[in-house]
N, C-alpha and C positions, 0 to 999 in steps of 0.2 A: 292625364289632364294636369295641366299645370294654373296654378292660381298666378294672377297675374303675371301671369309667364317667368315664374320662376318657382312657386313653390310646389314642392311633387307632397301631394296628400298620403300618408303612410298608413295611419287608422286614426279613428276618432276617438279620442278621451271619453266627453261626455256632450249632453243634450239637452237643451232648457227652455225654457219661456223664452230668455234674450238670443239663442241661437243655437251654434256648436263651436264644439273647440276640438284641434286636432294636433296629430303630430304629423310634421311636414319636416321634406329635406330642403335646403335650400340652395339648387340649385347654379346659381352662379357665387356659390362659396369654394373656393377652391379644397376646401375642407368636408365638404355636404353637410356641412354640420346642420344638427338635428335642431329646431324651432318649435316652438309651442305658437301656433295662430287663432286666433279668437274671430269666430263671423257673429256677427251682431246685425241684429233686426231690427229697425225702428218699428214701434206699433203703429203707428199713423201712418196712412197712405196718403194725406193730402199735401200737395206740391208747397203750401204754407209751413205747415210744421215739417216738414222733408227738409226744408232749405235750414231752417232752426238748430234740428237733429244732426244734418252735417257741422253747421260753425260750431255748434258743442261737441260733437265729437273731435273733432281736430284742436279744440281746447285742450279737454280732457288727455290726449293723443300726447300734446305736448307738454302736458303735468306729467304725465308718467315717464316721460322722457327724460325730464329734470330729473324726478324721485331716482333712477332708477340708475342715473349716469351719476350722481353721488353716494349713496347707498347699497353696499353688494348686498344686503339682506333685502333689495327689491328686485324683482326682475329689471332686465334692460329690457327697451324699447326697442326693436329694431329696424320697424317701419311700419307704417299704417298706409290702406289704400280704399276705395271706393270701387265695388264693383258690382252693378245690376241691383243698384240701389241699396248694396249690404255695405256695408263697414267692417275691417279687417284689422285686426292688430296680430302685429306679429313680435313676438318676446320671448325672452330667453328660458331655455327648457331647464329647468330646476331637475338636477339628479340629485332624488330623496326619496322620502316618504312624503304621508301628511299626518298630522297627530289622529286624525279620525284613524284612519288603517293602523298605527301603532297602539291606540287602545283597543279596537277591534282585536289583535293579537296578542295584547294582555289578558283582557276578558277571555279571550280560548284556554288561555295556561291558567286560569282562575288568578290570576294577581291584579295589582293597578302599581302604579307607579308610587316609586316614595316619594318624600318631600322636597328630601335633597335637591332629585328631578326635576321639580315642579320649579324650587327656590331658581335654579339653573337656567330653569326654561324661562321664568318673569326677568331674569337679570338681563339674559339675552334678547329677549323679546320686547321689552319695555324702552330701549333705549332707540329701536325702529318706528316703534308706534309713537313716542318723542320727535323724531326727526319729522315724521310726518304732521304731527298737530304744527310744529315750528313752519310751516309752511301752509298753514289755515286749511288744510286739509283733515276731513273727517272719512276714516274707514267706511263705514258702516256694516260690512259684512264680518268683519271679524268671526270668526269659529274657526273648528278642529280643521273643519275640509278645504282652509284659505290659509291654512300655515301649513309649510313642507319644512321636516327635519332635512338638511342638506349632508347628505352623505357623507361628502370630501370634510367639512371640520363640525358637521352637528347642528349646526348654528341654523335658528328658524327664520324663514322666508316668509316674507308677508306679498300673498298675490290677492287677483280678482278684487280689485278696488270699486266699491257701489257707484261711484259719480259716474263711471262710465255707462253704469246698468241705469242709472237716473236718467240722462242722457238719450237713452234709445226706449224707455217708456213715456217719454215726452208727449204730449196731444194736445190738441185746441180743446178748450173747454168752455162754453159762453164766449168766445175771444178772447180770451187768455191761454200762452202756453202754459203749462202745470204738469206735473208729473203724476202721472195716473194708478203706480205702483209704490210701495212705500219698500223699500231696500231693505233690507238685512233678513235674519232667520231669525222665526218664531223661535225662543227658549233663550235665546242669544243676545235678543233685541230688547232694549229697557222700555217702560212704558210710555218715555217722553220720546223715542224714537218711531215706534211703533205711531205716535199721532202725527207724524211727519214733523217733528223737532229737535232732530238729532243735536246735540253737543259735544262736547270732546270727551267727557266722563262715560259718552253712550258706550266710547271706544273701550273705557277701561271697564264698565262692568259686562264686558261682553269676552273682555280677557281674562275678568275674575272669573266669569263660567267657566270656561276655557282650564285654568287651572283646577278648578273645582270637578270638571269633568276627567283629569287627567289623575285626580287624586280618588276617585270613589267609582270612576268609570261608568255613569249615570249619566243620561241625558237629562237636561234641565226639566224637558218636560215630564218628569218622572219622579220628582223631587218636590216634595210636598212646599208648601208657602201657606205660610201665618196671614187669615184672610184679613184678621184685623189690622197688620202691619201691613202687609205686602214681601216679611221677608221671606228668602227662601229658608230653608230649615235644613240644611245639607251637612252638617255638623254630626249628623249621628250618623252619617255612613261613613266617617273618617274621626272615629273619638278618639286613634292615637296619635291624630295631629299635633303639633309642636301647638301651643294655643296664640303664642306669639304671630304665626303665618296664617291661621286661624282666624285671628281679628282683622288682620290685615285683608285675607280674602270678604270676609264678611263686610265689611267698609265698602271695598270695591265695588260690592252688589250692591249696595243699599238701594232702595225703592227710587227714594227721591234724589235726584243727581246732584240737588246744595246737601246732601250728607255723605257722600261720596269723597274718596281722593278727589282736587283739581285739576292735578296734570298727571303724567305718568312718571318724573322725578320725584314726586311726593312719594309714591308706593316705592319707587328703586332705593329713596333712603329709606325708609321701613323697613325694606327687606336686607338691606346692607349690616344695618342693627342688628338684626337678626343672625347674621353672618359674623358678626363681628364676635357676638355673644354663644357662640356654639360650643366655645371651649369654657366660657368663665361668666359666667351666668347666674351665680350664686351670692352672697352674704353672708356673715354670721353673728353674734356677738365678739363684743371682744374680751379674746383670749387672753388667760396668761401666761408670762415665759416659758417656753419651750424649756421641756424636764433637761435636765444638766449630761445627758447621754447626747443630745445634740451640739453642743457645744462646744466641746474638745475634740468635735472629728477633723476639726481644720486645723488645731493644733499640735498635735499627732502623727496623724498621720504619716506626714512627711517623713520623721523619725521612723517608722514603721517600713515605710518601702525601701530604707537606703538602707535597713540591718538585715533585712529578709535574705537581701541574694547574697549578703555575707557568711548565713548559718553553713555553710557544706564546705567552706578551705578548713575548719580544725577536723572534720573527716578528713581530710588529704592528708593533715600533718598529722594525724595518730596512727595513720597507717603507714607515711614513712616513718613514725619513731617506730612503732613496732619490727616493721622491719629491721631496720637499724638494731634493735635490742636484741632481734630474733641472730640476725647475724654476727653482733658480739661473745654472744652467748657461745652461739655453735664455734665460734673463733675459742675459746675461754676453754670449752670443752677439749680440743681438739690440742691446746697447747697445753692443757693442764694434763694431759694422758701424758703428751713427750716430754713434760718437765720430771715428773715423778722418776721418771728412769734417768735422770741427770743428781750430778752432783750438788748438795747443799747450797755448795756458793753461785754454781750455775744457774742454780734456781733463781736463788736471790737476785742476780745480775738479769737474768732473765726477769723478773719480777719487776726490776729495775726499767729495762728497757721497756717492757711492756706500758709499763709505767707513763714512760717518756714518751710512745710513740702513740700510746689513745689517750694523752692531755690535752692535745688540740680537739679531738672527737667529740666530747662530751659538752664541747660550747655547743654545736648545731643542734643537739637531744634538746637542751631544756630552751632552746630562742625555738622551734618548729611551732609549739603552740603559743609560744608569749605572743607574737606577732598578727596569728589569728583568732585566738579568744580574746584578749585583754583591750586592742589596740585600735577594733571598732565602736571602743563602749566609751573608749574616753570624753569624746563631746557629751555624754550622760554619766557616766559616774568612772571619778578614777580609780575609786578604789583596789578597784583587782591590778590595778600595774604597783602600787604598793605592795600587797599583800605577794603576789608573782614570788618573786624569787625565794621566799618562804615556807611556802605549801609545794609538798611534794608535783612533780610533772604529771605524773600519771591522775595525779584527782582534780587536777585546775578545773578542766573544763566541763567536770560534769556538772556543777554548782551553775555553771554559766548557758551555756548552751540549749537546754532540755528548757531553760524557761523564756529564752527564746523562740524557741522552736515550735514552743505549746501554746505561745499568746495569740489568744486569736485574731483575728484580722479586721482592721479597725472599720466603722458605720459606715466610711468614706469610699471604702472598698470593696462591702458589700456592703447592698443596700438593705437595712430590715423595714420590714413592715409599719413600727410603733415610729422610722425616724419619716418613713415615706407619708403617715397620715398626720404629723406633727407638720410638714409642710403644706398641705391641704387646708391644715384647720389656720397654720398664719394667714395662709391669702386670704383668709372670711373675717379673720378680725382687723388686719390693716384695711379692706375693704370697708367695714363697719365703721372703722375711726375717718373713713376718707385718705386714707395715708396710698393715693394712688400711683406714687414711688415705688413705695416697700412693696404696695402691690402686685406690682409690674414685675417685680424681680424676682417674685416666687416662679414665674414660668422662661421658660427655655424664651430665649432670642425671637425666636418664629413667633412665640403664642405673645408675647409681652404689649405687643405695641395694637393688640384686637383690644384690648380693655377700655373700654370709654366708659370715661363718669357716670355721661348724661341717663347711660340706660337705667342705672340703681337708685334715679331720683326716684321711681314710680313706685318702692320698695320702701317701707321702714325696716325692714328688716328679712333674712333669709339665712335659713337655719340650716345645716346638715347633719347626718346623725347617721346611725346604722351602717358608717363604715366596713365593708365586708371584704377583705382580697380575694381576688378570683383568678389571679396567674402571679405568678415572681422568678424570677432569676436573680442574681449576684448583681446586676445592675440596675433591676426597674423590679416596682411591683403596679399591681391594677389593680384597682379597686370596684365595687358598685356601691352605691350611697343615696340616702332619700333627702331630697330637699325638699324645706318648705318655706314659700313666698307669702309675705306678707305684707298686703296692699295698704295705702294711705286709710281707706276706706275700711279696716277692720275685717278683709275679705282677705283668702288666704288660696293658693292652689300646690299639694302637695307632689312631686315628680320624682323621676328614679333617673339619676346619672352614673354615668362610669367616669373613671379619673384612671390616667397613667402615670407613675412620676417614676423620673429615669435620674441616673449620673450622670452630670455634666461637668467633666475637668473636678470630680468629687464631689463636685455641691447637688444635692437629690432639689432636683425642677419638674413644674407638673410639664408634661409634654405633650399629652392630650386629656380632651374632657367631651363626654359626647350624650347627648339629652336620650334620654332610654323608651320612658311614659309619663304620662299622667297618670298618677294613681289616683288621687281626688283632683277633680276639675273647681275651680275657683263657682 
C-alpha cells in the first residue's frame, strides 16, 4: 500500500493520542530515499472545526517549511497532504539518536554525562531554539525524546514541533474554536505553560531540564521541589558541578518565568563565560618580584646553547696531539738506537738535522687546542688567549673544559618546578592589580585572548595555595592547587584546579588550567 501514491510504509516509529509516525520509502525518488511521515488526527469530527483544523494545518505545514529550509538542525519539510480526513506530513529522517535513548545507555553503564557535554550540548542547541523564538514561534514540547544527536557531525536536531499538535486538538467549545489539550510533557513543562500560557522562557526552562537530566540522569519528576519556592532542588544529584553552569541551569528553571533568562542568547553568553574562563579563573594578591633565579634565564641562556656543542672539538684535538706525540716519541726511539752506533759528529749532524726537519712540527702541537679551548670563550672572558702560550699544552684544557662541561643547564632549558609555580603565582597578582596585559602574557598564544575582565568583577579577591606537582619533564611541569573565591558579599567557595605550564621559544607559559571540584561550596 502506497500513501498517497507514493509512499511505501516500512515500520512504524511510534503511536499517540495525535496519531502515528512511520518510516516510509519514497517512491518516486530516484534514490528511495528513506522519509519520516507524521498522520495526524484532528479530534473534532464536526464539518465546522474540520475545515479550521485543515487552514491550520497547512499554516503550521508551511512554518515548518520555512524553519526547516534555513536551518539544518530542523528537519525539512517535504510535503504535506490530506487524506480520509487525516493530515500527513512528510520530513526528513534524522540519522541519530535521541538524548532520551543516550541517557537510557548511560544509566546502564552506571554513568551520566559530564559537563563538558552538557556545556557542548546548550552551545549547540541554544542557537536553534534562538532561531526559532526569532520567528515568533514557541516549541513547547521541548525534552530528551524531541532532540536527535545527529550521527554524521553530533549536532542536536530539534523535531515534533507542539503548534502542529495544537492544531489537530482543536474543537468547538460554547462557539468558539480553543484547543482542548494543553502541549508539552508533564516534568518539562513550566507552570505558566502547563495553564495554557506558554512564553519563550517556557522553551528555555524545559531545556534547563533537559540539561539537568543529561547531567544526574533523573526524570524531573523524580526530583524533589521546595514546596515553599517552587524550586526544583536537583543540585544534590550533581554536587561536582562546575557552580558557575550550576547557576546558570538553576536560573533557567526558576518557577516564575520574569526570573528566568529572556531569550536563549542571554544563557549562550553565560555559558560562553564559562568557556572562556576554564583555563584562568582564579586571582590572587599581589605578589612580589619573582626570586632572582628567574630572571637571568633569558640572559644566559643563549650563551649557554652556543658553548655546549663546542665542549667535544678539544676531545678531537687531544687525541690528535696524543697521537702526534705518541708518534714522535716512537720516531725519537727508533732514531736514537741508530744514532748511538754512529759516529759523534754524525750524531750531532744528525741531531742537527733532526732539529731542522721537526721545527716546523711542533707549531700544529701547541695551536690543536689553542683554537678549540681558548677561542670560543673569547666573547666571555679573554683571559685564557693571554695566559695560552705560557702554560704548558698538555694542562690548558683541563682548567677550562670540565667546568664547562659540569654547568648545569640553564631554567630556560629545563624547566623546574619553583620557576613553573613563580609563573602561576604572576598571573594572580597582575590579575589582582587589573594589569590584564601582563596578564595575558603569562599564558601560551591559544590560552591569552580567553581572559576577560568582566568575569573577576564579581571577585574581590581569589587565592591559590597548596601548589603540588603531579607529572614534569625537561619542558612542562603540572600542577594541582586549591583556590579560593571570594565574593563582594563576604561569601567565599573553595575548589581544586590543575595547571600546566610548558616552554615556549624558553619562556615557561601556563598552557592549560582545568576546574577539578568544589571542595567547599560557597
Amino acid at each position: 500500500m502506497l500513501l498517497n501514491n507514493r509512499y511505501k510504509i516500512i515500520h512504524s516509529l511510534s503511536f499517540g493520542g495525535f496519531g502515528e509516525t512511520f518510516i516510509a520509502e519514497d517512491t518516486q525518488m530516484p534514490s528511495g530515499r528513506h522519509c519520516v511521515i507524521k498522520k495526524l488526527r484532528p479530534i473534532a469530527n464536526d464539518p465546522e472545526t474540520y475545515q479550521f483544523v485543515k487552514d491550520r494545518f497547512q499554516r503550521e505545514a508551511a512554518i515548518l517549511e520555512d524553519l526547516g529550509n534555513h536551518n539544518y538542525q530542523i528537519p525539512a519539510l517535504y510535503a504535506f497532504f490530506e487524506d480520509n480526513h487525516d493530515f500527513y506530513l512528510v520530513q526528513e529522517l534524522i540519522d541519530g539518536i535521541t538524548l532520551h535513548d543516550l541517557v537510557n545507555q548511560a544509566i546502564q553503564k552506571q554513568t551520566t554525562f559530564s559537563e563538558g557535554y552538557v556545556q557542548d550540548f546548550l552551545l549547540n542547541f541554544l542557537p536553534v531554539l534562538d532561531y526559532v523564538h526569532s520567528k515568533r514561534i514557541i516549541h513547547r514540547d521541548i525534552k530528551p525524546d524531541n532532540i536527535i544527536i545527529r550521527h554524521a557531525d553530533q549536532k542536536p536536531v530539534l523535531i515534533d514541533f507542539g503548534a502542529v499538535k495544537e492544531a489537530m486538538s482543536t474543537s468547538l467549545v460554547t462557539g468558539n474554536l480553543v484547543s482542548t489539550i494543553t502541549i508539552g510533557t508533564p516534568g518539562f513543562m513550566p507552570s505558566e505553560q502547563a495553564a495554557g500560557r506558554p512564553v519563550y522562557s517556557s522553551d528555555l526552562y524545559a531545556t534547563g531540564l533537559t540539561a539537568i537530566y543529561l547531567l544526574t540522569g533523573k526524570q524531573p519528576q523524580s526530583i524533589e521541589t521546595d514546596y515553599a519556592s517552587g524550586e526544583v532542588l536537583w543540585q544534590q544529584y550533581a554536587p561536582r558541578v562546575n557552580p558557575d553552569l550550576a547557576a546558570i541551569l538553576t536560573k533557567a528553571i526558576a518557577p516564575h518565568a520574569r526570573d528566568r533568562y529572556g531569550t536563549s542568547q542571554e544563557i549562550i553568553q553565560a555559558l560562553q563565560e564559562i568557556a572562556a574562563f576554564k583555563v584562568n579563573q582564579v586571582l590572587s594578591p599581589p605578589l612580589p618580584t619573582p626570586p632572582s633565579y628567574y630572571d637571568p634565564t633569558l640572559v644566559v641562556s643563549p650563551r649557554y646553547v652556543e658553548s655546549e656543542p663546542v665542549a667535544t672539538p678539544p676531545k678531537l684535538g687531544e687525541l690528535v696531539k696524543t697521537l702526534l706525540i705518541g708518534v714522535f716519541l716512537a720516531l725519537g726511539v727508533v732514531l736514537g738506537f741508530w744514532l748511538t752506533r754512529q759516529p759523534q759528529s754524525s750524531l750531532q749532524n744528525a741531531g742537527q738535522n733532526s732539529v731542522t726537519l721537526t721545527t716546523p712540527e711542533p707549531t700544529p702541537i701547541p695551536k690543536a687546542p689553542s683554537p678549540v679551548v681558548p677561542d670560543p670563550l673569547v666573547s666571555v672572558d679573554p683571559t685564557p688567549i693571554v695566559k695560552e702560550p705560557s702554560v704548558p699544552k698538555v694542562n690548558e684544557p683541563d682548567p677550562v673544559v670540565p667546568d664547562k662541561v659540569s654547568t648545569p643547564p640553564t631554567p630556560s632549558e629545563v624547566l623546574v618546578p619553583e620557576q613553573a609555580e613563580v609563573v602561576i603565582q604572576n598571573l594572580y597578582g597582575y590579575v589582582s592589580n587589573r594589569d590584564w596585559q601582563s596578564a595575558r602574557g603569562q599564558f601560551t598564544s591559544e590560552l591569552s585572548a580567553q581572559l576577560d575582565p568582566n568575569f573577576f568583577k564579581q571577585f574581590t579577591k581569589v587565592t591559590v595555595e597548596n601548589l603540588e606537582v603531579t607529572s614534569k619533564t625537561d619542558s612542562s611541569v603540572a600542577f594541582i592547587g586549591t583556590n579560593t573565591y571570594y565574593y563582594s558579599d563576604g561569601t567565599k567557595q573553595v575548589e581544586e584546579r590543575s595547571y600546566t605550564v610548558e616552554l615556549v621559544n624558553q619562556t615557561p607559559l601556563i598552557s592549560a588550567s582545568e576546574f577539578s571540584k568544589v571542595i567547599n561550596a560557597r
